[in-house]
C-alpha positions as CSV (number, residue, x, y, z in Angstrom):
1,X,109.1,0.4,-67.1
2,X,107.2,-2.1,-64.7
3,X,109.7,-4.1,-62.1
4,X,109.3,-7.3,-60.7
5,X,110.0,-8.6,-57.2
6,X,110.1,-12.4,-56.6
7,X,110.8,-15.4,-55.2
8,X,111.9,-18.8,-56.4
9,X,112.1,-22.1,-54.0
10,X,113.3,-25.9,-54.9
11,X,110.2,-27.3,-53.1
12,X,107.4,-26.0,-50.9
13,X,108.5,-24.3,-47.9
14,X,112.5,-25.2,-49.5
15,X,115.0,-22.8,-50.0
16,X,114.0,-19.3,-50.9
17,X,115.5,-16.7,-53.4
18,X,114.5,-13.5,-53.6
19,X,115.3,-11.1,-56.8
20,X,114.2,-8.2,-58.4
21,X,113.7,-7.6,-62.3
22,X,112.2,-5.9,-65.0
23,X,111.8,-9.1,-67.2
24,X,110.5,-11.4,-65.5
25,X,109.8,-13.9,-68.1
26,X,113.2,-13.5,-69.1
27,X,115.5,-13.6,-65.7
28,X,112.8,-16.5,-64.3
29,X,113.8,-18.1,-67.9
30,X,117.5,-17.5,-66.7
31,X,116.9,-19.0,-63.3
32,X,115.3,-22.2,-64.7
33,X,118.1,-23.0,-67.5
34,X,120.9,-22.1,-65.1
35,X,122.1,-19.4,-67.2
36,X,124.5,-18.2,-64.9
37,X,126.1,-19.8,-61.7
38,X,124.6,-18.7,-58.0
39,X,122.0,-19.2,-55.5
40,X,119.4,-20.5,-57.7
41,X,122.0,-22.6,-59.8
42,X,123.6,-24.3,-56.3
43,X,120.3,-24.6,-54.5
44,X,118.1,-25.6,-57.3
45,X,115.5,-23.0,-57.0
46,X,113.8,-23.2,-59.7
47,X,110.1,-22.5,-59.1
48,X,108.8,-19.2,-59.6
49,X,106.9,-19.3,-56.0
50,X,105.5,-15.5,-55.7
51,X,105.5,-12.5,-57.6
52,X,104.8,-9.1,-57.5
53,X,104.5,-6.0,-60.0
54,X,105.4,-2.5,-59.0
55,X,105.1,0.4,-61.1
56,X,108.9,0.9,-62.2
57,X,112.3,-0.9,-61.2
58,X,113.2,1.8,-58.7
59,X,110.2,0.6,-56.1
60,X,111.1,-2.9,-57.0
61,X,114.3,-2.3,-56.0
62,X,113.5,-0.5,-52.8
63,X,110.9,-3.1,-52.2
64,X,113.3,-5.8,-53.1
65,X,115.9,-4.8,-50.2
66,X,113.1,-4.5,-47.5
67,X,111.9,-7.8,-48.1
68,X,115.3,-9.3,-48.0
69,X,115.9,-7.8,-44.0
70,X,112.5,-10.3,-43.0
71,X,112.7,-13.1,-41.6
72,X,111.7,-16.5,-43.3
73,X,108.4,-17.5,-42.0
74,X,107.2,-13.6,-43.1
75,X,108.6,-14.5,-47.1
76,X,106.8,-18.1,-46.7
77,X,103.7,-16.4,-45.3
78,X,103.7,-13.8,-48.6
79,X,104.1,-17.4,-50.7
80,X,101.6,-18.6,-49.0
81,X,98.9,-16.3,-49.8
82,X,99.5,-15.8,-53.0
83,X,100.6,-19.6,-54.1
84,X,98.9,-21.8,-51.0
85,X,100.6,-24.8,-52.8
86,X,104.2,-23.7,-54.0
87,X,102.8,-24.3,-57.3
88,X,105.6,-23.0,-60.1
89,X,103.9,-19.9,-61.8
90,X,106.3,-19.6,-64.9
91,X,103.6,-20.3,-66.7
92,X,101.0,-18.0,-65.7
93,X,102.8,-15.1,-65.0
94,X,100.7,-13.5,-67.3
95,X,97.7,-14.3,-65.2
96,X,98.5,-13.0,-61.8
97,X,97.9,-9.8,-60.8
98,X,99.7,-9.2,-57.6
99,X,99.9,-5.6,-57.5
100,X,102.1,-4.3,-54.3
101,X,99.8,-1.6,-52.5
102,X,101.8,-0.1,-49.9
103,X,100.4,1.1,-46.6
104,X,98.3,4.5,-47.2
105,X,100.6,5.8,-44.2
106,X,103.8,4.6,-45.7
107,X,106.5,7.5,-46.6
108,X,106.6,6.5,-50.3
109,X,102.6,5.7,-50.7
110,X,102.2,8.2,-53.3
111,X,104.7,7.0,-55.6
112,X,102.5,3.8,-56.3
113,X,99.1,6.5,-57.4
């Protein structure tokens, strides 16, 4: 089973949420209808900002935890790339195709072949 790491934001360069999942159409669902109290709930982070698709919810996970220990201006930099504009991607999740590819070197590289 695929997992999803992402991020949700209120407003471009806003508050920024990062989760992990292996429904994203679902938990992003979740996030938006304020399904359950918390972060996104509080802050009003309800734009699916960035996204990205690893090959089962244990990377995800790891992923998910190492991306959580950077600092801001790295997340909004991996936004940036991928969504230039904060646009909210609920909608076209099933379009994007942002694939994590770790570094070649990277301990756990050959768990993503």
């Amino acid at each position: 089973m695929s997992g999803y790491v992402y991020m949700m934001s209120d407003k471009p360069r806003g508050v920024l949420y990062t989760g992990v999942t292996s429904d994203i159409h679902g938990r992003v669902w979740e996030h938006r209808n304020e399904t359950h109290e918390g972060f996104t709930s509080k802050y009003r982070a309800k734009n699916l900002v960035w996204l990205e698709l690893h090959p089962n919810i244990v990377l995800a996970i790891q992923r998910e935890k190492s991306l959580k220990r950077y600092r801001r201006e790295w997340k909004i930099r991996l936004v940036e790339e991928l969504n230039p504009n904060w646009l909210d991607l609920f909608e076209r999740i099933d379009e994007i195709e942002n694939v994590y590819r770790p570094h070649p070197g990277m301990r756990k590289s050959g768990d993503y072949n």
